[in-house]
C-alpha positions, -999 to 999 in steps of 0.1 A, spaced: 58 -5 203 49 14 175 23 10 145 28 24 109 1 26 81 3 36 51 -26 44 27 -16 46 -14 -43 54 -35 -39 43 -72 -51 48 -108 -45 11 -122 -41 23 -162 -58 4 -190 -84 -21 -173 -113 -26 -195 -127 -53 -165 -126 -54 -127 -109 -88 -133 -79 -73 -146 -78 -48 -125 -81 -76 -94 -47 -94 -113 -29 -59 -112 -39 -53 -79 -29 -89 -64 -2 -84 -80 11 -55 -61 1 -69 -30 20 -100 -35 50 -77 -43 49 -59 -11 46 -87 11 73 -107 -7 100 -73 -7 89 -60 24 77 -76 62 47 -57 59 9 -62 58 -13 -50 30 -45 -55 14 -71 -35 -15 -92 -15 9 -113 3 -9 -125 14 -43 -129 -27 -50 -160 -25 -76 -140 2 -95 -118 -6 -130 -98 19 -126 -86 27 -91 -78 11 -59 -68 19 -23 -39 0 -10 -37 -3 31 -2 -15 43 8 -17 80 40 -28 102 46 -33 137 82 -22 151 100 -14 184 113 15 162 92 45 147 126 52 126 121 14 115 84 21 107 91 52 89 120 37 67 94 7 59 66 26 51 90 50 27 100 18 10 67 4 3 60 35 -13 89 38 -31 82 7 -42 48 15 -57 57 47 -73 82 30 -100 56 5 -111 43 14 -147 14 -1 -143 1 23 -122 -2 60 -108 0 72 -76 -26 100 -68 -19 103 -32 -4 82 0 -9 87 36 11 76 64 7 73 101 26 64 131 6 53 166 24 46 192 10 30 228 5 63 243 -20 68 213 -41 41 229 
């Protein structure tokens, strides 16, 4: 078994109000998880306007799998307009990580 994660941290541009920046940011969530089989929530940076960290994981019998899934999330990200990607970090665990 293997476990990907994959941390994007954003720059969400133009919010004048943490409630716009929550629609942005549910926004991309719902994206993901309808394009991809994937988990993801905001994980951090939640009481700021402006930027967000975006937590995304995937469970596979395949690290090539959870590779390829984790590219495509953020792929996925990158070509929205709505928002900048500063910086993304991903990790595979395997059992033997235990």
């Amino acid at each position: 078994m293997y476990v990907g994660a994959l941390l994007i941290e954003l720059r969400i541009r133009g919010m004048r109000s943490l409630k716009e920046k929550r629609h942005v940011v549910k926004s991309i969530v719902t994206d993901i998880g309808r394009a991809h089989t994937v988990a993801c929530a905001e994980v951090d940076h939640q009481d700021l306007w402006q930027r967000s960290d975006i937590g995304v994981s995937v469970v596979s019998s395949s690290a090539g799998r959870v590779e390829r899934m984790l590219a495509g999330v953020q792929r996925d990200v990158e070509r929205r307009t709505d928002v900048e990607v500063l910086g993304a970090t991903r990790s595979i665990y395997t059992e033997e990580d235990r």
